[in-house]
C-alpha positions in Angstrom: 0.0 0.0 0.0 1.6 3.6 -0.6 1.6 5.8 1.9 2.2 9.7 1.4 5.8 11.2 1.6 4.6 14.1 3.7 6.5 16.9 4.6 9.2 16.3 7.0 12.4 18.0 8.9 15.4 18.4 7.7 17.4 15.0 6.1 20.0 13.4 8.4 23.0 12.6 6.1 25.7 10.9 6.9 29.4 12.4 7.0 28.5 15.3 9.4 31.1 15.0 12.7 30.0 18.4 13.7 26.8 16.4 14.4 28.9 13.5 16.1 31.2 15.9 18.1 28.2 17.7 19.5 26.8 14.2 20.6 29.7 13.1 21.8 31.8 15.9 22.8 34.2 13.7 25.0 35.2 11.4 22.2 38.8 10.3 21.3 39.8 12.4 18.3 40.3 11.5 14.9 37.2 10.0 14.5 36.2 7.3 12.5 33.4 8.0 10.0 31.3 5.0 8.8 28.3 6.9 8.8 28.8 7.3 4.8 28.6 4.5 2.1 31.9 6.0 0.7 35.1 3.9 -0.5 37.3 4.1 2.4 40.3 2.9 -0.2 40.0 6.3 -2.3 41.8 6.4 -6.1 44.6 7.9 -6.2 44.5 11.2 -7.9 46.3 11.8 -11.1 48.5 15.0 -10.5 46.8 17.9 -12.0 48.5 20.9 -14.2 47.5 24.7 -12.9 45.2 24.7 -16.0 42.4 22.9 -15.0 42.0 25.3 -11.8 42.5 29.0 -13.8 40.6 28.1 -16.6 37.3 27.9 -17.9 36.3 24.0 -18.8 36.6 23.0 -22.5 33.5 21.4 -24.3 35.9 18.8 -25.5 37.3 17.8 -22.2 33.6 17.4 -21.4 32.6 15.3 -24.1 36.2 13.2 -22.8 34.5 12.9 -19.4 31.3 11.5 -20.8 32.9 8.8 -23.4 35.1 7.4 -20.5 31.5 7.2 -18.3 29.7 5.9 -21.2 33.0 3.2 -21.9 32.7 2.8 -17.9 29.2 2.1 -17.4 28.8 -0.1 -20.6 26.4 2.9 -22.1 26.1 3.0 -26.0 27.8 6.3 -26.5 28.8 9.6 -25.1 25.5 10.8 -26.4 23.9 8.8 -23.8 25.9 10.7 -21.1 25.0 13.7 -19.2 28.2 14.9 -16.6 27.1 16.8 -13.8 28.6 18.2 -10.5 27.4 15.2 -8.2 24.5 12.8 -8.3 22.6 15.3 -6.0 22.6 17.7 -8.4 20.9 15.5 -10.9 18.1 14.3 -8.3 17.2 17.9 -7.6 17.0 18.8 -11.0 14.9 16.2 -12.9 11.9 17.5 -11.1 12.2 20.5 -12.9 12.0 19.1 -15.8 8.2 17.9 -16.1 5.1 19.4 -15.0 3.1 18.8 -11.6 2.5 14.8 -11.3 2.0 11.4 -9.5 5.4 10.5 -8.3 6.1 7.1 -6.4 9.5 5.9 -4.5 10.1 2.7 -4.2 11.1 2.8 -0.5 12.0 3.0 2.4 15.3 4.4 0.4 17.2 7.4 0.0 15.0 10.4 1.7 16.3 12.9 -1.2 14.5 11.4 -3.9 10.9 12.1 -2.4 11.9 15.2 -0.8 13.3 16.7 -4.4 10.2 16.0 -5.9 8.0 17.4 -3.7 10.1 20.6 -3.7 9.4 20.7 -7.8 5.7 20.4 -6.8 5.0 16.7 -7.0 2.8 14.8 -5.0 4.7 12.0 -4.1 4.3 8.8 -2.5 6.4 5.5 -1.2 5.4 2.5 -2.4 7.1 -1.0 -1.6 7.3 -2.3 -4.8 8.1 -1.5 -8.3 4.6 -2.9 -10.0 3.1 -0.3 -7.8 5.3 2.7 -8.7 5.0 2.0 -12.2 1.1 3.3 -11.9 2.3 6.5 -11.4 3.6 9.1 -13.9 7.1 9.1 -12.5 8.9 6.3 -10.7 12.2 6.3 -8.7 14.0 3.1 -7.1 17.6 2.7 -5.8 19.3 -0.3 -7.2 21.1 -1.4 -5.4 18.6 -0.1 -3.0 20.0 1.9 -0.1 19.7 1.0 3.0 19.1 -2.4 2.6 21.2 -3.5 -0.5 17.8 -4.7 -2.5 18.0 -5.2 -5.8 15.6 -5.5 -9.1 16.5 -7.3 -12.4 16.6 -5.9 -15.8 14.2 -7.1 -17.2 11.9 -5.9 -14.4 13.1 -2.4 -15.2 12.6 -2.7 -18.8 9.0 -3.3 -18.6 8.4 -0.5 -16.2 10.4 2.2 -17.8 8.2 0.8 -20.6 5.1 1.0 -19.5 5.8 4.5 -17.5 7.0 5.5 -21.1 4.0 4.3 -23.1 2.0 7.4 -20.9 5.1 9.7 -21.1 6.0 8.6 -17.8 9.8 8.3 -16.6 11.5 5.6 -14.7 14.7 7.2 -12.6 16.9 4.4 -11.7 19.5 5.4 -8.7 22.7 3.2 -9.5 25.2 5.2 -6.8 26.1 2.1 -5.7 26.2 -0.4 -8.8 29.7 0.1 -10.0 30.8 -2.5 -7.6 28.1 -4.6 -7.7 26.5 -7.7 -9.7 24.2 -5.5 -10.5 22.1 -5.6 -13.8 22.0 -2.0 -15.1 20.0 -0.4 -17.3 23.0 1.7 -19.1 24.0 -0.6 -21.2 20.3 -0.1 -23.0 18.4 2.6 -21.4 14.8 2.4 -22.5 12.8 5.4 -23.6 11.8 7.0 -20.5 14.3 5.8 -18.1 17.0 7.7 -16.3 20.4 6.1 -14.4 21.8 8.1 -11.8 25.6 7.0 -11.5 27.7 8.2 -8.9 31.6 8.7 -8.9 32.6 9.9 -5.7 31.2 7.0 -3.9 32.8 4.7 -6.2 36.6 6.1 -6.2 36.1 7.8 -2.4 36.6 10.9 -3.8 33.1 12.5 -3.0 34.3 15.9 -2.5 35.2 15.9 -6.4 31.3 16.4 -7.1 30.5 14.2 -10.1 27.9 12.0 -11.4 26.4 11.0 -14.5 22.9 10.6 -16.1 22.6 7.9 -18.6 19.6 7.9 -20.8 18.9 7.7 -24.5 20.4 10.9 -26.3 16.9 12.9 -26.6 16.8 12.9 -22.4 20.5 12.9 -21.9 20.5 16.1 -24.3 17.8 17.7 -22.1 19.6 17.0 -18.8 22.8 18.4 -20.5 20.9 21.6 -21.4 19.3 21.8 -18.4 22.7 22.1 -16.2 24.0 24.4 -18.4 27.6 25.6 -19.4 31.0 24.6 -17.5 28.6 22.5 -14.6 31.5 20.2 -14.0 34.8 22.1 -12.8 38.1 21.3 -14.7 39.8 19.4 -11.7 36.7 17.1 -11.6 36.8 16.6 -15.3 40.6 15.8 -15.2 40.1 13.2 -12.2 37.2 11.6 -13.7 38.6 10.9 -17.0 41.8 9.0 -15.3 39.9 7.1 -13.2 36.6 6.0 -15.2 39.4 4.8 -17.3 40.9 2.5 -14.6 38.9 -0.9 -15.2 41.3 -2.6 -13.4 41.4 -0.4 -10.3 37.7 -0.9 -10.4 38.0 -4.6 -10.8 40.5 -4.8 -7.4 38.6 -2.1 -5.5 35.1 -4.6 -5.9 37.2 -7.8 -4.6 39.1 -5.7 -1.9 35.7 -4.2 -0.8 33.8 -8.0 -0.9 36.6 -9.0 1.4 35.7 -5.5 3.9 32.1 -6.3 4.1 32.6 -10.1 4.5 35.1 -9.2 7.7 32.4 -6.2 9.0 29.0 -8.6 8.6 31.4 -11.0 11.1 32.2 -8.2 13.5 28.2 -7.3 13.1 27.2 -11.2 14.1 29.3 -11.1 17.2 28.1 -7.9 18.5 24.5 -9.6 18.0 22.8 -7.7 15.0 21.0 -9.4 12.8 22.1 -8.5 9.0 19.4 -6.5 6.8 21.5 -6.1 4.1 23.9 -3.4 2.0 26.5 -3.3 -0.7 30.1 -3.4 -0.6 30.8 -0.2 0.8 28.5 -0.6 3.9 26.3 -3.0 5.8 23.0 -2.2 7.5 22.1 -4.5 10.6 19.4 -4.5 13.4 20.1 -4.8 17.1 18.2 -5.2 20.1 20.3 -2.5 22.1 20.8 -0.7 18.8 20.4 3.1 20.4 22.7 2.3 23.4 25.5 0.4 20.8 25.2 3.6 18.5 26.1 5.6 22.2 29.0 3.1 22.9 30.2 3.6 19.5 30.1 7.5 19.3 32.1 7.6 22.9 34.4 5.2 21.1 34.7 8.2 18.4 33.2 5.8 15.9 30.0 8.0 14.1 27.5 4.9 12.5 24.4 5.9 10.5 20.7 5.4 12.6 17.3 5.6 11.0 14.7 7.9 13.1 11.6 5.3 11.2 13.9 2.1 12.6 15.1 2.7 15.8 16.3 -0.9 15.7 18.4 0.0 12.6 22.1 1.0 12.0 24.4 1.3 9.0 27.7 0.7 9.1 30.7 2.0 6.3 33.8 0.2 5.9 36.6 1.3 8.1 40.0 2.6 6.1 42.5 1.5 8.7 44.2 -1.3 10.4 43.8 0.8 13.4 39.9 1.9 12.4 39.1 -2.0 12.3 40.9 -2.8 15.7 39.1 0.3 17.2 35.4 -0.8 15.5 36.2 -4.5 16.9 37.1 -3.3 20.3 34.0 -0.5 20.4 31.8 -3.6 19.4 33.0 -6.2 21.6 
């Protein structure tokens, strides 16, 4: 049954130790962030010439940007591609590109999808299933879903982007955290109608770069280009992406080394007692019985964990980066 994504108070990210030092104030510094589904392993940035901070991007190192995303993400072309300075920036702006209509999230999942479309004037809706949201004019769903790592096949997206685009509908497909996933994407062939949403800095740890992509068939991906407008993506984030979307093998060892990470933090979750829900490679969401005093233990252990205000039970761990991040997570936990 849907229910309506009313307005609400201001999202809770993760990544904010302003938040974390206010909680706990008496906490051992550095703290250790795995409130974020970021790489803790980041890529190692290319060094970059003067250039690409004094000038003004060039169209053509754009269109370089977009052919290494679309060689990245298996899409069909460049033409496919729309560069743009983070994911976010793509969520927030696809409601402005339709009129007033039904919108249902596929959910619970990322809170900014609902609240960007109710912002453009939506009404909007969580639903927990994609047959459902695919009776509305617009349909979002997170694959792999975030917070609990759900996924949808291909196929199943095909015949809802479909459908949604036999009544001029869209189907937005989040993919932020596919790239190190067995996921089946919908780049590779992106129906009329559908929109991917591909994140970078999640991917290469780099998310103060600000980049992601939209892939869609070129008539979309043109109107989401348009849309951002002239020099959107900075010259140091165009210079970094490139390098690295071009890395397939860094990609390749990054998705084994993670596998390994979350195989050693779901063991560290079992001992502590939680009960796994599910994630992706860069972070695992469990519930515990004691979850509000563990997330307290934790934070006085200067170790910030992401908890869910609707699942009190709930908590969402990142990977740590460290040797001495894991032995201070297994100690916090034990």
């Amino acid at each position: 049954m849907a229910r309506e994504a009313g307005e609400a108070g201001p999202i809770r990210h993760g990544g904010d130790l302003g938040e974390a030092r206010r909680l706990f104030p008496d906490a051992p510094e550095p703290w250790i962030d795995l409130s974020t589904g970021i790489n803790p392993i980041p890529y190692p940035c290319p060094a970059l010439e003067a250039s690409h901070f004094q000038r003004l991007p060039a169209a053509g190192d754009l269109r370089a940007l977009e052919a290494a995303a679309a060689a990245a993400y298996g899409a069909p072309g460049a033409g496919h591609v729309a560069a743009a300075p983070g994911t976010q920036a793509l969520i927030d702006l696809l409601p402005r590109l339709r009129g007033p209509g039904r919108v249902a999230v596929v959910g619970p999942t990322y809170a900014e999808h609902a609240a960007a479309w109710r912002r453009g004037g939506h009404a909007v809706a969580t639903v927990p299933d994609l047959g459902e949201a695919a009776a509305a004019d617009v349909a979002v769903v997170v694959n792999p879903n975030n917070p609990d790592g759900r996924t949808w096949t291909r196929p199943a997206l095909a015949d809802a982007a479909r459908a949604l685009a036999a009544r001029g509908g869209w189907l937005v497909v989040d993919e932020a955290f596919a790239d190190l996933e067995p996921v089946e994407s919908l780049c590779a062939a992106p129906p009329a109608g559908a929109v991917v949403l591909r994140s970078f800095g999640k991917t290469y740890g780099l998310a103060g770069i600000r980049l992601g992509f939209a892939v869609a068939a070129p008539p979309a991906a043109d109107a989401i280009r348009a849309a951002l407008g002239p020099w959107a993506v900075s010259g140091p984030a165009l210079a970094v992406g490139r390098v690295a979307l071009a890395d397939a093998a860094w990609r390749r060892e990054a998705a084994a080394a993670r596998g390994r990470d979350a195989a050693r933090l779901d063991a560290l979750i079992a001992a502590a007692g939680g009960r796994l829900v599910g994630g992706t490679r860069l972070f695992r969401t469990a519930d515990f019985p004691d979850a509000a005093s563990l997330f307290g233990r934790l934070g006085r252990a200067g170790l910030y964990v992401r908890r869910f205000e609707a699942a009190p039970r709930r908590l969402r761990f990142g990977l740590p980066g460290t040797g001495a991040a894991w032995a201070r997570l297994a100690r916090a936990l034990a």
